[in-house]
C-alpha positions in Angstrom: 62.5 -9.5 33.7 59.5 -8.9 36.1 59.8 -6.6 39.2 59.5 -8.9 42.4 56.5 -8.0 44.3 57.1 -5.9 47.3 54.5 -5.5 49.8 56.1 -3.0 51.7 54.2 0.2 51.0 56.1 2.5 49.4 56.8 6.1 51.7 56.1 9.4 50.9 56.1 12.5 52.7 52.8 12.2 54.0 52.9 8.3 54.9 56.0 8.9 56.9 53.8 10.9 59.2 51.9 7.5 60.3 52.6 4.4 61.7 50.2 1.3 62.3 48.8 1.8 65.9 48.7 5.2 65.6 45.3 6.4 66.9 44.1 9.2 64.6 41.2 11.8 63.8 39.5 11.3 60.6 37.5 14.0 58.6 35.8 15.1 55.6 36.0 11.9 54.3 33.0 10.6 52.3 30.8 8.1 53.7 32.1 7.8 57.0 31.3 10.7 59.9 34.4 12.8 61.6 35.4 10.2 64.2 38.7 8.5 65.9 39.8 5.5 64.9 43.3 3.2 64.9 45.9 2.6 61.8 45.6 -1.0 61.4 47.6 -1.2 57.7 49.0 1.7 55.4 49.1 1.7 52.0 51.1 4.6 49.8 48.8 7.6 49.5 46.1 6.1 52.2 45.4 3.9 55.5 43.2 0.9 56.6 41.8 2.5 59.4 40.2 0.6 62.5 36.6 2.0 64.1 34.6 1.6 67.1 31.1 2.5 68.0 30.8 5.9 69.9 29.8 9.3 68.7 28.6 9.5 65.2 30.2 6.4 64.3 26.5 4.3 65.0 26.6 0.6 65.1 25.1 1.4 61.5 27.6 2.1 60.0 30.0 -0.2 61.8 27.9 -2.7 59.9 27.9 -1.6 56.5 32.1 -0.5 56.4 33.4 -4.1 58.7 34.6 -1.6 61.3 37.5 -0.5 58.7 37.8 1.9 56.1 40.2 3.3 53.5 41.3 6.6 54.4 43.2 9.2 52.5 46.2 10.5 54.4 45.0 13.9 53.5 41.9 13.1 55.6 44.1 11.6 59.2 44.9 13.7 62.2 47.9 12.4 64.6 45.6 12.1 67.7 48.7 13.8 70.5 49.5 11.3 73.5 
């Protein structure tokens, strides 16, 4: 009999760190420069993250990721309130 489709992520240690609308630092991730950016979705090992323009993050690049990118959890910083 077939598994029912969940699409509840499921948590690890590191996902359990996050929450969507957290605001968080992103780094050494390819294709994308350091920069800030919002949790919009998260998935088991990574995170739809949420961009604006500022910094490095040129209007560029907004273009070519849709203002969102797929970030590792390895790769996210808790911004502190």
């Amino acid at each position: 009999m077939a598994q029912p489709n969940s699409t509840v992520p499921v948590e690890n240690e590191q996902s359990r760190r996050f929450t969507a609308g957290d605001t968080v630092n992103v780094t050494k991730e390819t294709g994308i420069p350091d920069c800030t950016g919002v949790i919009s979705k998260k998935y088991v090992n990574s995170a739809l993250v949420k961009f604006e323009v500022g910094g490095e993050m040129t209007q560029k690049i907004m273009e070519e990721i849709n203002g969102r990118y797929v970030v590792s959890y390895r790769n996210l910083q808790k911004q502190e309130a």
